[in-house]
LOTI-594204 format. One record per residue (C-alpha): y, x, z; residue in one letter; residue number from 1. Coordinates in pm, 1 decimal. Example, Ala and Ser with C-alpha at 12.3 -4.5 7.8 and 13.67 -1.06 7.14 Angstrom:
BEGIN
c2, c1, c3, aa, i
-450.0, 1230.0, 780.0, A, 1
-106.0, 1367.0, 714.0, S, 2
END
This chain:
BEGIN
c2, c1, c3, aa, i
-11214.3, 3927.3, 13241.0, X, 1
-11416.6, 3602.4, 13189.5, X, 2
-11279.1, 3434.4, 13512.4, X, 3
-10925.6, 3453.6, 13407.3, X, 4
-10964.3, 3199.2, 13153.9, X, 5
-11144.5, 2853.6, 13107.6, X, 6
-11459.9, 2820.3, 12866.3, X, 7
-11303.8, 2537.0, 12655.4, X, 8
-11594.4, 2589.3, 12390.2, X, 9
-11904.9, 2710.2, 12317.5, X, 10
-11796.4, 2920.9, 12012.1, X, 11
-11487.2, 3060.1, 12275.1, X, 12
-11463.8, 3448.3, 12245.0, X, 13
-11201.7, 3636.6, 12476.9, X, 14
-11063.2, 3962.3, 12392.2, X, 15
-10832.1, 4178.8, 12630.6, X, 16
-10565.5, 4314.3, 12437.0, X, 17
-10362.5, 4637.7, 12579.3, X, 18
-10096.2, 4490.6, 12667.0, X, 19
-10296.1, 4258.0, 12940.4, X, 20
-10274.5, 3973.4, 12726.4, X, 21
-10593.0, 3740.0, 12588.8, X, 22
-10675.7, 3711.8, 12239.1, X, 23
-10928.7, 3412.0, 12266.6, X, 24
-11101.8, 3279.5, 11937.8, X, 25
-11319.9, 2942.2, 11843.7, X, 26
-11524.9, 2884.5, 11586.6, X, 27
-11457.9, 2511.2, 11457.8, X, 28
-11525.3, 2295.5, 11176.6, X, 29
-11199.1, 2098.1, 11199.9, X, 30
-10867.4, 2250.2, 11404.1, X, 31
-10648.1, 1969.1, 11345.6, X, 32
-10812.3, 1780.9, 11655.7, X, 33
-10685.0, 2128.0, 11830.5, X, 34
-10288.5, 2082.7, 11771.6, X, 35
-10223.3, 1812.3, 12095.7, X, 36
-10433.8, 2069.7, 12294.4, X, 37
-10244.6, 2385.9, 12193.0, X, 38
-9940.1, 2196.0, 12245.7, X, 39
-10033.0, 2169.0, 12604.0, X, 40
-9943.1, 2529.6, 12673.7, X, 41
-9636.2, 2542.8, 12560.1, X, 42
-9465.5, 2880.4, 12475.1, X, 43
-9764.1, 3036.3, 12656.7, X, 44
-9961.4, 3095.9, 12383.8, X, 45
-9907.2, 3194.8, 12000.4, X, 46
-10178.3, 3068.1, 11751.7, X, 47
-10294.1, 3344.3, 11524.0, X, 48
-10432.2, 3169.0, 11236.5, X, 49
-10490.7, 3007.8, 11007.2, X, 50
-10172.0, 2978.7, 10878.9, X, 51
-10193.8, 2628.2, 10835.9, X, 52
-10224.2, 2573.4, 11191.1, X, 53
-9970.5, 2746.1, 11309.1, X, 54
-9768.0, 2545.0, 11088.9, X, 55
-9899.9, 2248.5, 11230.0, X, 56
-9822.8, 2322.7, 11553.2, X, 57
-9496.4, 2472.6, 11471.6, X, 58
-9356.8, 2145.1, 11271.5, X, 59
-9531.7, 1944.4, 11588.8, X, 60
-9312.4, 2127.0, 11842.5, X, 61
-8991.9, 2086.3, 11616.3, X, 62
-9060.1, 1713.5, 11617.2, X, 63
-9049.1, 1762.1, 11984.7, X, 64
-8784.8, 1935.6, 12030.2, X, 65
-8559.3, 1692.3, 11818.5, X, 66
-8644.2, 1400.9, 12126.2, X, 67
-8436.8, 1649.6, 12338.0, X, 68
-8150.7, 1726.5, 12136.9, X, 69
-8049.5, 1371.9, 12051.6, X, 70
END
């Protein structure tokens, strides 16, 4: 399972869901610094929490979307 999927951190834990998809998990002291990365994988990925970060990254990819539609 391990080689599917980068080691991006030290604190990185991968979980195989049954559906054949990754659940992978960090343990960080600040997230925010995460949001340009995440938005890197597009619709590839769906942060589970915190809540506050996937608002983040939610209002992020809005303000992306907008350069598109105008």
């Amino acid at each position: 399972m391990t080689d599917r999927v980068n080691r991006y951190h030290d604190s990185q834990q991968i979980k195989e869901m049954p559906d054949g998809s990754l659940e992978v998990s960090f343990l960080l002291s600040g997230a925010q610094e995460m949001i340009p990365w995440l938005m890197t994988w597009g619709s590839t990925i769906e942060p589970l929490e915190p809540q506050w970060l996937r608002q983040a990254l939610a209002e992020q990819l809005a303000k992306a979307l907008e350069i598109y539609h105008t």
